[in-house]
py3Dmol code that shows the C-alpha trace and the ligand (Angstrom):
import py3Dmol

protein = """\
ATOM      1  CA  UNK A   1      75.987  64.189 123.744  1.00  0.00           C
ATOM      2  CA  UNK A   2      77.952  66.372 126.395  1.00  0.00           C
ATOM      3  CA  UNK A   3      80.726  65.724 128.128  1.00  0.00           C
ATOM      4  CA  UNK A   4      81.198  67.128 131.258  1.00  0.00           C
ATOM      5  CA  UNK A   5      84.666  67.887 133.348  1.00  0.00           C
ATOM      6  CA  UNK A   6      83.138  69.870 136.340  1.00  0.00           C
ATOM      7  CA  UNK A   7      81.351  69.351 139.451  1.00  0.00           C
ATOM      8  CA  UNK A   8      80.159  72.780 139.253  1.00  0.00           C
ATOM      9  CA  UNK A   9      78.724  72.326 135.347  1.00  0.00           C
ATOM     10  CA  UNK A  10      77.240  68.884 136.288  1.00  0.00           C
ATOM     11  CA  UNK A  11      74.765  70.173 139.036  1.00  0.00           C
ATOM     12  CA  UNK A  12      73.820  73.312 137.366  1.00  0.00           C
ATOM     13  CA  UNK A  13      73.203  70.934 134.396  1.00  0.00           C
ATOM     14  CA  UNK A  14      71.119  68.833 136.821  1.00  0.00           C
ATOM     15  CA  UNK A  15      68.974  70.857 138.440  1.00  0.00           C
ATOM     16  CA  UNK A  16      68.183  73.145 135.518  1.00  0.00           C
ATOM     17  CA  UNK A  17      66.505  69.393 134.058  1.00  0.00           C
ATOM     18  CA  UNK A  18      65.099  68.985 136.982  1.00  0.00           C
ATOM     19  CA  UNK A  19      63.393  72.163 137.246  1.00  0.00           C
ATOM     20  CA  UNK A  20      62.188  71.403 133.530  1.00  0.00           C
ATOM     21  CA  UNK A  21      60.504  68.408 135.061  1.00  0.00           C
ATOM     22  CA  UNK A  22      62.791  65.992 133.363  1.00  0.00           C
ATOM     23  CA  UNK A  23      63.551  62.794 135.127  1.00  0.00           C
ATOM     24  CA  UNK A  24      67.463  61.662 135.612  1.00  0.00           C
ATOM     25  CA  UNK A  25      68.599  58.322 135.171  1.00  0.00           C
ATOM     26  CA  UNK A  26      72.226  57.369 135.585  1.00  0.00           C
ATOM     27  CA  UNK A  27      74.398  54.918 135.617  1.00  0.00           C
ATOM     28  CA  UNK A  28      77.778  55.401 137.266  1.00  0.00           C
ATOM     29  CA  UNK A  29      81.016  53.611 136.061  1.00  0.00           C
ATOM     30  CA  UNK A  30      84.600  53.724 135.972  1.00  0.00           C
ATOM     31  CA  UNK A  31      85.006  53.297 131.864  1.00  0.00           C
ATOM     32  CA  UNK A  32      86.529  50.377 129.774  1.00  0.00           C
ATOM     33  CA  UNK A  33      82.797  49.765 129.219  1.00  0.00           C
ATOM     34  CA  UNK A  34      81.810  46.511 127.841  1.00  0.00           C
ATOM     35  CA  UNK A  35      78.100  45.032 127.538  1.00  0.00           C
ATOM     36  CA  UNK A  36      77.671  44.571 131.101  1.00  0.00           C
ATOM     37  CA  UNK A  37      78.251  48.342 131.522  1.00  0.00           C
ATOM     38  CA  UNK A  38      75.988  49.220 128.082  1.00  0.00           C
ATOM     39  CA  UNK A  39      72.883  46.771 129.564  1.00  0.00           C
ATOM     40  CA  UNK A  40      72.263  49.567 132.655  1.00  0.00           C
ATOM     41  CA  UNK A  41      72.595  52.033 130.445  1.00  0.00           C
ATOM     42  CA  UNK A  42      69.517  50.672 127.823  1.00  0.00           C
ATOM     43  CA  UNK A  43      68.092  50.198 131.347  1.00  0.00           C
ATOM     44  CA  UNK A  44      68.371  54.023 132.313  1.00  0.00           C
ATOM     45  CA  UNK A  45      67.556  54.899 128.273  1.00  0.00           C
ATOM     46  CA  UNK A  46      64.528  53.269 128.397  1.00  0.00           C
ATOM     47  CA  UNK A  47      62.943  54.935 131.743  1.00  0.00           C
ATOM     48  CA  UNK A  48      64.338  58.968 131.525  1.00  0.00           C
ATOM     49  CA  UNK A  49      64.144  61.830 129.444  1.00  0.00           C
ATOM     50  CA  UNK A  50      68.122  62.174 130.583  1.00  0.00           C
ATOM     51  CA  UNK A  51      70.516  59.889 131.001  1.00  0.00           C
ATOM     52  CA  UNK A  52      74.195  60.955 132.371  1.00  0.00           C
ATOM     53  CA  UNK A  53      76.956  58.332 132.812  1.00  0.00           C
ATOM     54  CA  UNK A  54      79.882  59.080 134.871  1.00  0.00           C
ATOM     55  CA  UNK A  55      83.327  57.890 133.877  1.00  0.00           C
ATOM     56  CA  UNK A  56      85.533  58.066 136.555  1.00  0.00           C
ATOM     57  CA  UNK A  57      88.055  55.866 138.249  1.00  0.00           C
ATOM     58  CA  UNK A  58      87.583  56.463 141.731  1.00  0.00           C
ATOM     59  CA  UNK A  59      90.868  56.401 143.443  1.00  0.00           C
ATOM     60  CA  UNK A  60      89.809  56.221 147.099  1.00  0.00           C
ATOM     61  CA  UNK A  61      88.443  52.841 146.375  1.00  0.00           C
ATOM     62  CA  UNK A  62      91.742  51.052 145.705  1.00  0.00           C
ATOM     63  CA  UNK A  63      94.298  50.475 148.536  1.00  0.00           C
ATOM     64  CA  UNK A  64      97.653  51.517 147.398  1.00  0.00           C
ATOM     65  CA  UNK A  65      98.713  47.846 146.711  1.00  0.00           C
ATOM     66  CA  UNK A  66      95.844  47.480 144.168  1.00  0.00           C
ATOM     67  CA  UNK A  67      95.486  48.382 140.500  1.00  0.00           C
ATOM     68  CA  UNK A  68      94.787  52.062 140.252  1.00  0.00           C
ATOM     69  CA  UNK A  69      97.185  52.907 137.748  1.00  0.00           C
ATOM     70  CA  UNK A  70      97.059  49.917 135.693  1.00  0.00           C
ATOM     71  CA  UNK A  71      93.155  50.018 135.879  1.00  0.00           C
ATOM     72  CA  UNK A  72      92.085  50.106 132.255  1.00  0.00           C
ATOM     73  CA  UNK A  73      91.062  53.310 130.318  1.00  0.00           C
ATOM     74  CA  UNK A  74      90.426  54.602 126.731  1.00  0.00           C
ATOM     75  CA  UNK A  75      87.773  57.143 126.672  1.00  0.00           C
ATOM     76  CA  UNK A  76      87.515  57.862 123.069  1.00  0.00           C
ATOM     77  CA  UNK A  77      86.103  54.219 123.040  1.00  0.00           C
ATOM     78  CA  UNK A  78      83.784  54.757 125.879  1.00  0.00           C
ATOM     79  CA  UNK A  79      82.475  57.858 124.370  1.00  0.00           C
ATOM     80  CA  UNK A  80      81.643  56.526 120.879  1.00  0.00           C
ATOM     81  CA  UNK A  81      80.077  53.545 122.820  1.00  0.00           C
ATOM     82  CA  UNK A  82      77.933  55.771 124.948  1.00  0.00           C
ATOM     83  CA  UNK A  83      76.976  58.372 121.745  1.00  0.00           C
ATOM     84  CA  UNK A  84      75.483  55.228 120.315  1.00  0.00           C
ATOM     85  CA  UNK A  85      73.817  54.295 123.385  1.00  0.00           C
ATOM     86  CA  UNK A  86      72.020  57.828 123.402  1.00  0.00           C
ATOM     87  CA  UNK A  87      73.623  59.036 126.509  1.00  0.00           C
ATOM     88  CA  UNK A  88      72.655  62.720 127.032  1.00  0.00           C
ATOM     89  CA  UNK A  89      75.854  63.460 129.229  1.00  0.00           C
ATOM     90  CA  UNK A  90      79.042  62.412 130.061  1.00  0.00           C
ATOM     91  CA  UNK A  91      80.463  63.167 133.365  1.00  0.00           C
ATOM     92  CA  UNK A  92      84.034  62.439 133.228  1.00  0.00           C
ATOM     93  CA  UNK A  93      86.189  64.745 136.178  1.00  0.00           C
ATOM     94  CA  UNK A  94      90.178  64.305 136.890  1.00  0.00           C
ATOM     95  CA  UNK A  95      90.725  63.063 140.567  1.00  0.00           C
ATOM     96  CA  UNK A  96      91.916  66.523 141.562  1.00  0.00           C
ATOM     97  CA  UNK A  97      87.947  67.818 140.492  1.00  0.00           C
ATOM     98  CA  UNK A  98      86.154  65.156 142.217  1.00  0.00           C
ATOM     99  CA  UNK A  99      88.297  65.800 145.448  1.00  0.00           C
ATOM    100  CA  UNK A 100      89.614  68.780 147.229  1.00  0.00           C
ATOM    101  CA  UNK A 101      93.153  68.251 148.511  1.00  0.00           C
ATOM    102  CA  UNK A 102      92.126  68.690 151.834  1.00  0.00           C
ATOM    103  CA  UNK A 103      88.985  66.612 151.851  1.00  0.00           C
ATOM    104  CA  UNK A 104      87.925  65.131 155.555  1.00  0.00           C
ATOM    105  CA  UNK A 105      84.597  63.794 154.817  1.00  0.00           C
ATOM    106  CA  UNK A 106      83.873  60.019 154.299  1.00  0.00           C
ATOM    107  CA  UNK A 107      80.262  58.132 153.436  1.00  0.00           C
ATOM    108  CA  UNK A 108      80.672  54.994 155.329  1.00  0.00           C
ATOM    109  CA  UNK A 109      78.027  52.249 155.530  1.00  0.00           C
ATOM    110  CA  UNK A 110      78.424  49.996 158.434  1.00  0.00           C
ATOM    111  CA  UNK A 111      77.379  46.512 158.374  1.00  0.00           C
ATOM    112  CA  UNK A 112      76.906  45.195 154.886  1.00  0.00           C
ATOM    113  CA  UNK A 113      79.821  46.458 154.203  1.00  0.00           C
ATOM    114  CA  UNK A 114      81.833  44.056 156.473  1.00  0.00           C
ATOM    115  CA  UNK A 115      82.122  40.746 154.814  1.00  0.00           C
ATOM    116  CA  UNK A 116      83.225  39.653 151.627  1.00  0.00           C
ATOM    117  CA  UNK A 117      84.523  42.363 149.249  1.00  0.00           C
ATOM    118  CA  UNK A 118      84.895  44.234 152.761  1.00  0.00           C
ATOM    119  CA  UNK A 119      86.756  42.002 154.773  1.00  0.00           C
ATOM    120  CA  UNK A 120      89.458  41.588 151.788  1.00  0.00           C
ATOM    121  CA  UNK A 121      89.474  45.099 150.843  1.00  0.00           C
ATOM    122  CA  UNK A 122      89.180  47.226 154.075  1.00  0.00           C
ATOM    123  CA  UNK A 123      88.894  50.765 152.089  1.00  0.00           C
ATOM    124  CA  UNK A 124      86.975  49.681 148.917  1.00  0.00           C
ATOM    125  CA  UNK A 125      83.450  50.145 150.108  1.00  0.00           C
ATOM    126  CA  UNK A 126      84.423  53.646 152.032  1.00  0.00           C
ATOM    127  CA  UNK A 127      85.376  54.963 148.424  1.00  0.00           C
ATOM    128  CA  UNK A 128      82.535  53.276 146.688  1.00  0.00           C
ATOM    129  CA  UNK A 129      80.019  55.215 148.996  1.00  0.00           C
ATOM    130  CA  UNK A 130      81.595  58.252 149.277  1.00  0.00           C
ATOM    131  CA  UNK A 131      82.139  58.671 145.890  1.00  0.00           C
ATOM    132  CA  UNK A 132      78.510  57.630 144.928  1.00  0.00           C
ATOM    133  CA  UNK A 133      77.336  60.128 147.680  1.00  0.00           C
ATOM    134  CA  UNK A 134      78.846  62.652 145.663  1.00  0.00           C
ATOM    135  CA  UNK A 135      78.092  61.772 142.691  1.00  0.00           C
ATOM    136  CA  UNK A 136      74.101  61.251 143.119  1.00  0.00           C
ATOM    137  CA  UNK A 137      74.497  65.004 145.108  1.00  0.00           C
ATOM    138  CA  UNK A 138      75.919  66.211 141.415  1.00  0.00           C
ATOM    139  CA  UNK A 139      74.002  64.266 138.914  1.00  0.00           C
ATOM    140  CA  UNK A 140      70.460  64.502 140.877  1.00  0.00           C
ATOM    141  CA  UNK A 141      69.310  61.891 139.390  1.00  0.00           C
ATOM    142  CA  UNK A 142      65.781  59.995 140.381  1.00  0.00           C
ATOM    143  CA  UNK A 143      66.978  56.578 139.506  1.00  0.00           C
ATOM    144  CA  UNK A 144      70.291  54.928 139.548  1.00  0.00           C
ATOM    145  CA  UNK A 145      71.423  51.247 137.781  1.00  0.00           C
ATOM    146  CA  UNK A 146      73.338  49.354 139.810  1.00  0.00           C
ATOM    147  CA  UNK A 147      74.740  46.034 137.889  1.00  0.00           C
ATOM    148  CA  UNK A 148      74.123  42.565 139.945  1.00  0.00           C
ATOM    149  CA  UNK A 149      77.917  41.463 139.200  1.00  0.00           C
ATOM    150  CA  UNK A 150      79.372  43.624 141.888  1.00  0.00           C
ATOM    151  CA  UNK A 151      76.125  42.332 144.183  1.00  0.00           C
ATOM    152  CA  UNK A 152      77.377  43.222 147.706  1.00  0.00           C
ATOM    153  CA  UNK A 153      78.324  46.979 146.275  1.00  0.00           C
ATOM    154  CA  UNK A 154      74.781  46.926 144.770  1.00  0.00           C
ATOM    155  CA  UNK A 155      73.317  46.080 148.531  1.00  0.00           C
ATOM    156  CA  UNK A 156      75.074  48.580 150.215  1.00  0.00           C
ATOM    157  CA  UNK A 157      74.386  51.151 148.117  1.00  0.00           C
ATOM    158  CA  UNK A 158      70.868  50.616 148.346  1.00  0.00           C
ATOM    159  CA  UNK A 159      71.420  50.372 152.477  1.00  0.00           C
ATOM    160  CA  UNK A 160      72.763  53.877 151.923  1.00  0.00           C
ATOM    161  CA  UNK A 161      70.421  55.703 150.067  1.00  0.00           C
ATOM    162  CA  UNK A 162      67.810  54.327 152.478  1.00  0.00           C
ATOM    163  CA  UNK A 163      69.537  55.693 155.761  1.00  0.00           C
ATOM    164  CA  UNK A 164      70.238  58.931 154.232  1.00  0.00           C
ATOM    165  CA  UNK A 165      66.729  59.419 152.786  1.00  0.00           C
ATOM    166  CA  UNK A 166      68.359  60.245 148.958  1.00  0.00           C
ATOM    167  CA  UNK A 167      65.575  60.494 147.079  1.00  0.00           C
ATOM    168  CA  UNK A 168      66.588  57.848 144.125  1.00  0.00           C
ATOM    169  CA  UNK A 169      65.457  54.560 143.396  1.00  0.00           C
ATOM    170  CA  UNK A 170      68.454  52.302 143.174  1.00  0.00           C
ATOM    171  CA  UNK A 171      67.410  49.338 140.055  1.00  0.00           C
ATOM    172  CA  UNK A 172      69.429  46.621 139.374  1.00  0.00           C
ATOM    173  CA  UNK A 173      70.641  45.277 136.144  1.00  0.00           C
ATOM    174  CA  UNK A 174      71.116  41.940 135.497  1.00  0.00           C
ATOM    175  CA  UNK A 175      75.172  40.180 135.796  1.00  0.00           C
ATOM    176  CA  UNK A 176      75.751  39.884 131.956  1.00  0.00           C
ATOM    177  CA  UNK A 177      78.384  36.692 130.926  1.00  0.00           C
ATOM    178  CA  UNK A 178      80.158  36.244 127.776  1.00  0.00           C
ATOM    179  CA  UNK A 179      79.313  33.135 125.727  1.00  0.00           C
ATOM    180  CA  UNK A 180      81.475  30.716 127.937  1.00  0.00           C
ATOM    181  CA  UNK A 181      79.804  31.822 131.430  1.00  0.00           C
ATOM    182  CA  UNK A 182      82.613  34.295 132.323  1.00  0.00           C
ATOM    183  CA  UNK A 183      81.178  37.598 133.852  1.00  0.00           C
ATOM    184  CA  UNK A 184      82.110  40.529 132.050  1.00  0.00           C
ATOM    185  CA  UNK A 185      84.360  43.011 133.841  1.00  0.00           C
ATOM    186  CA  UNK A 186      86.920  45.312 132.765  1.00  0.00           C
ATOM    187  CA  UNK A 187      89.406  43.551 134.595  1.00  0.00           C
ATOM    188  CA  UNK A 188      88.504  40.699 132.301  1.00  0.00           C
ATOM    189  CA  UNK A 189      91.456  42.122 129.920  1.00  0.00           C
ATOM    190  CA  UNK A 190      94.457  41.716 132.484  1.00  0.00           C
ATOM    191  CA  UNK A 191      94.073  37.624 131.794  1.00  0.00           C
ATOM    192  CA  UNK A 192      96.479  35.542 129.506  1.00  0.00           C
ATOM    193  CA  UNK A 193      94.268  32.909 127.287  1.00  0.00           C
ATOM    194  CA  UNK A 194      95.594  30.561 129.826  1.00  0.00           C
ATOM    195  CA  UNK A 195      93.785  32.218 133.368  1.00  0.00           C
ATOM    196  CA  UNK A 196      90.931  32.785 131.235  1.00  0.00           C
ATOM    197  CA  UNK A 197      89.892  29.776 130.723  1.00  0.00           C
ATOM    198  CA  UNK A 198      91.017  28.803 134.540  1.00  0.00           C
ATOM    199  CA  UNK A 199      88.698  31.518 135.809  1.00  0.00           C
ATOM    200  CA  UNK A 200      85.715  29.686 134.186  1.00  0.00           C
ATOM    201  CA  UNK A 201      85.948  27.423 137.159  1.00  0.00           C
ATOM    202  CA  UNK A 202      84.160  30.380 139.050  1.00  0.00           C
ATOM    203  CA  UNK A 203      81.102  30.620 137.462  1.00  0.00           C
ATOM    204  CA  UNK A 204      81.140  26.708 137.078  1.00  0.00           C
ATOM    205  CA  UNK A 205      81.903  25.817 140.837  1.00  0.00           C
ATOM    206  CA  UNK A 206      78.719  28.469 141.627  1.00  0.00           C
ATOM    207  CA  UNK A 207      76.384  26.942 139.437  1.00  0.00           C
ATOM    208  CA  UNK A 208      77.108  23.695 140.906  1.00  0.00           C
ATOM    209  CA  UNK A 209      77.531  25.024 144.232  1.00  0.00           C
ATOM    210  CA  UNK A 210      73.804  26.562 143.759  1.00  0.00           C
ATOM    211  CA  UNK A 211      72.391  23.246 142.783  1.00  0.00           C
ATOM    212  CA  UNK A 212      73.310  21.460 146.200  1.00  0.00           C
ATOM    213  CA  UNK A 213      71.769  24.473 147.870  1.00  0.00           C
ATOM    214  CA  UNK A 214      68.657  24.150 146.069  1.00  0.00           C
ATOM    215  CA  UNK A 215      68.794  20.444 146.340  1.00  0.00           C
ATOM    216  CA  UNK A 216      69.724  19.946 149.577  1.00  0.00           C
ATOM    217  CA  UNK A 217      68.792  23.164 151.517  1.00  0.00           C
ATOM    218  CA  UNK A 218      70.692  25.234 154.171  1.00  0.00           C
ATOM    219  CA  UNK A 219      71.894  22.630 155.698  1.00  0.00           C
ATOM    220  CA  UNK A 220      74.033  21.729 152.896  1.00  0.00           C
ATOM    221  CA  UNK A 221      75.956  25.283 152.650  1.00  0.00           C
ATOM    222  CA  UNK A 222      79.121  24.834 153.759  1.00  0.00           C
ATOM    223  CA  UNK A 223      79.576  21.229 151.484  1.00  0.00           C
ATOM    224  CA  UNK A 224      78.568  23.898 148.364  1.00  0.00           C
ATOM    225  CA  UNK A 225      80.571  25.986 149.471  1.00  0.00           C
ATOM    226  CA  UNK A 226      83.807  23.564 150.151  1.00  0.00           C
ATOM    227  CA  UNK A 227      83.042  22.452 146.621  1.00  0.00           C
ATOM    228  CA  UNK A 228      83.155  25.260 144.665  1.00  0.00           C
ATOM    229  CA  UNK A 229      86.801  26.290 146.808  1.00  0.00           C
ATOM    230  CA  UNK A 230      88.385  22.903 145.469  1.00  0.00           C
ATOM    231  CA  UNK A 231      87.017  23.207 142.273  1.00  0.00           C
ATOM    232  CA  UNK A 232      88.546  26.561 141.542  1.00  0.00           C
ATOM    233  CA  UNK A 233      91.774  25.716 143.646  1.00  0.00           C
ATOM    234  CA  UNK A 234      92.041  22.738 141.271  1.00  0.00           C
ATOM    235  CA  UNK A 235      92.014  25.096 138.192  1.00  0.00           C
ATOM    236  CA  UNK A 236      94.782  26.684 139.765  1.00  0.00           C
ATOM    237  CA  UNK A 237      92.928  29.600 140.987  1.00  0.00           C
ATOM    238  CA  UNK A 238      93.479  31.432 144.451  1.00  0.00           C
ATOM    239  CA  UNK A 239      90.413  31.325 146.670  1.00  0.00           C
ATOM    240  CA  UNK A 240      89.806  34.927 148.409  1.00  0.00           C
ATOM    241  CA  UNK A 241      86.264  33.926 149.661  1.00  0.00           C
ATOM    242  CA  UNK A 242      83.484  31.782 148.419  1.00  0.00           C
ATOM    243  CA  UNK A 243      80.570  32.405 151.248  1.00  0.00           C
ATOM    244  CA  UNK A 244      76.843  32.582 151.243  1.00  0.00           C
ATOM    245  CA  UNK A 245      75.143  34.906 152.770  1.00  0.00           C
ATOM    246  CA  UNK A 246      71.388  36.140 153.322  1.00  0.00           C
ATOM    247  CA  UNK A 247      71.141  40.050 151.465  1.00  0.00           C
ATOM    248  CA  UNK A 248      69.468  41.587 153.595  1.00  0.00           C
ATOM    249  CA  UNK A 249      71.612  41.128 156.416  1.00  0.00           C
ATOM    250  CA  UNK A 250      75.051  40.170 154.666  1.00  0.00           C
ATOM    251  CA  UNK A 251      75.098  37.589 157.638  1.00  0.00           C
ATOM    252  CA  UNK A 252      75.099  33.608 157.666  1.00  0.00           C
ATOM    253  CA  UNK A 253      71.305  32.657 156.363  1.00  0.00           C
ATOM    254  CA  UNK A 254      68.690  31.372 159.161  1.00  0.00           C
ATOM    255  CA  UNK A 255      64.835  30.568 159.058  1.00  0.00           C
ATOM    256  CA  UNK A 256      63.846  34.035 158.201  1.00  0.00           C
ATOM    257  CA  UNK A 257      66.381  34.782 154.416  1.00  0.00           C
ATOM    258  CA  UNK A 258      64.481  34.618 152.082  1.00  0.00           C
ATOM    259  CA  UNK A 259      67.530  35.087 149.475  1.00  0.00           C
ATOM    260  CA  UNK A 260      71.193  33.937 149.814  1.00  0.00           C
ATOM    261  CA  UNK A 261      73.950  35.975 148.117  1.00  0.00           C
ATOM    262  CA  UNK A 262      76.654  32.787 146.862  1.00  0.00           C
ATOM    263  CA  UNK A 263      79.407  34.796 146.238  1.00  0.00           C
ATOM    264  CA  UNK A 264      82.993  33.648 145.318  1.00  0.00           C
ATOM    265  CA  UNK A 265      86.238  35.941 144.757  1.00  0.00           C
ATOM    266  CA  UNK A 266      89.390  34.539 143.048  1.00  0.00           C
ATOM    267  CA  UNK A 267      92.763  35.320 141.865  1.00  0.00           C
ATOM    268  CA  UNK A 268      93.731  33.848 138.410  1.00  0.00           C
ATOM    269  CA  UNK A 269      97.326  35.156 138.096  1.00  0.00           C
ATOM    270  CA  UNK A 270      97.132  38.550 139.997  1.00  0.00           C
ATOM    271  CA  UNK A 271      94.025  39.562 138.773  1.00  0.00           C
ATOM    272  CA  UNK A 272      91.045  39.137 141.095  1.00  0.00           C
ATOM    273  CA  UNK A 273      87.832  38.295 139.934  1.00  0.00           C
ATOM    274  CA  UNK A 274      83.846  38.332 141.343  1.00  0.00           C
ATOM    275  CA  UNK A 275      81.251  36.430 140.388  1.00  0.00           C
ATOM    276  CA  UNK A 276      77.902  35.310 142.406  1.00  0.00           C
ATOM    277  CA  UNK A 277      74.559  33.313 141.998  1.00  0.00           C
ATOM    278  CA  UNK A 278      71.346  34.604 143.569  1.00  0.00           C
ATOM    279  CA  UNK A 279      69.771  31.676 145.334  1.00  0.00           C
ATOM    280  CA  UNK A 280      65.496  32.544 146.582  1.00  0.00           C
ATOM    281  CA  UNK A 281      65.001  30.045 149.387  1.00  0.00           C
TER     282      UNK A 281
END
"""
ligand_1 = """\
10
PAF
O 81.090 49.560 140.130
C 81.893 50.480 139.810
O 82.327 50.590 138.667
C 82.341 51.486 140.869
O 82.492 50.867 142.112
C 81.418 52.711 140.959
C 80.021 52.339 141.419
C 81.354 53.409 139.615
C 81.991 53.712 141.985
O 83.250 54.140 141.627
"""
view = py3Dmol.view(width=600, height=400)
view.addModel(protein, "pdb")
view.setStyle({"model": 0}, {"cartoon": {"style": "trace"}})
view.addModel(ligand_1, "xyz")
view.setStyle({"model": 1}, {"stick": {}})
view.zoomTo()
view.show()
């Protein structure tokens, strides 16, 4: 396995696979990887001859009130767990590699971008797309795994490569729990036992929020949705949004969605958690 500081070294490295005819998966991803993180990669094992997994926390996608220097790290870790994943490459730049000093260009995606994560963090998705931008322009890879926890991020970037013709095929991996129903994310770790077991509420006021959906229909959306607010409120939890949306449009569902996005975010404590249910209609 390489690992890989440069911009420069990762698209030479690219291109000189491609030209071999190899095909590029990859899987970006800002480290502390836990299961969640290792499922895309088997994904991205299973389908290329070379798989490269960036390790980079992206500062342009935190405001400066968020987490960016807290945000969890140990790359020794990450690199033994991606050795005996059989990643090919490592691409793992300091912020002052990834971005000039005087950098003026932004990716910005326009619409499903709005709501949700986007309405609550103004800047995140701006980062997120500019940084992926970049990143699929070094890496060149044909396919990309996108995990299903971060769902809205997944839809966007998919909106993305569409508009700007990339040639990649954006897959998505499936939102991996641990035993108890809580989804895995590196944040995960800032929780005392105590919000831990709070947070479950999430995933539990989605399931049940999904249920009246199914149950009831469309018409019954903003009961779920009211539900699955007090539930989490009760468990002492600090509703950002709970909403559901149709994913193709990231707008409120009509005749025509054939798949609602139920998607809650939550602060246990200061840490701010994601979760969502896929609902077909
Ligand atoms: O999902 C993440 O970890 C990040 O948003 C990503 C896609 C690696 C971009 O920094």
């Amino acid at each position: 396995m390489q690992i890989i500081r440069t911009r420069k070294e990762l698209q030479q490295f690219a291109l000189a696979e491609k030209r071999s005819g190899k095909v590029i998966g990859f899987v970006p991803t800002m480290g502390f990887l836990h299961d969640g993180h290792l499922s895309l990669i088997d994904i991205a094992r299973e389908k290329a001859d070379t798989v490269i997994v960036s390790i980079f926390v992206n500062p342009t996608q935190f405001a400066p009130t968020e987490d960016l220097d807290q945000y969890p790290r140990d790359f020794d870790r990450d690199a033994a767990l991606c050795a005996e994943h059989k990643v090919d490459v490592i691409f793992a730049p300091e912020p002052e590699e990834m971005y000039r000093e005087d950098a003026s260009t932004w990716v910005t995606e326009c619409e499903l971008s709005k709501p949700l994560c986007g309405a609550s963090r103004p800047t995140f998705f701006r980062g997120v797309t500019t940084v992926v931008a970049k990143l699929f322009l070094l890496a060149q890879p044909d396919f990309a795994v996108f995990g299903l926890k971060d769902a809205q991020q997944l839809f966007v970037i998919k909106r993305m490569v569409r508009d700007m013709d990339f040639p990649i095929e954006i897959i998505p991996g499936a939102l991996v729990r641990d035993s108890d129903g809580l989804a895995l994310s590196s944040r995960n770790r800032y929780l005392s036992a105590d919000e831990r077991t709070r947070a479950l509420s999430i995933h539990k006021s989605l399931v049940e929020a999904r249920k009246i959906i199914e149950n009831k229909g469309l018409d019954a959306v903003s009961e779920a949705i009211s539900g699955a607010k007090e539930v989490m409120t009760a468990a002492g939890g600090r509703v950002d949004y709970v909403s559901a949306l149709d994913i193709d449009t990231m707008k409120e569902p009509t005749a025509e969605t054939r798949q609602l996005l139920l998607a809650a975010a939550c602060f246990f404590g200061t840490t701010r958690l994601i979760d969502n249910e896929l609902i077909d209609l």
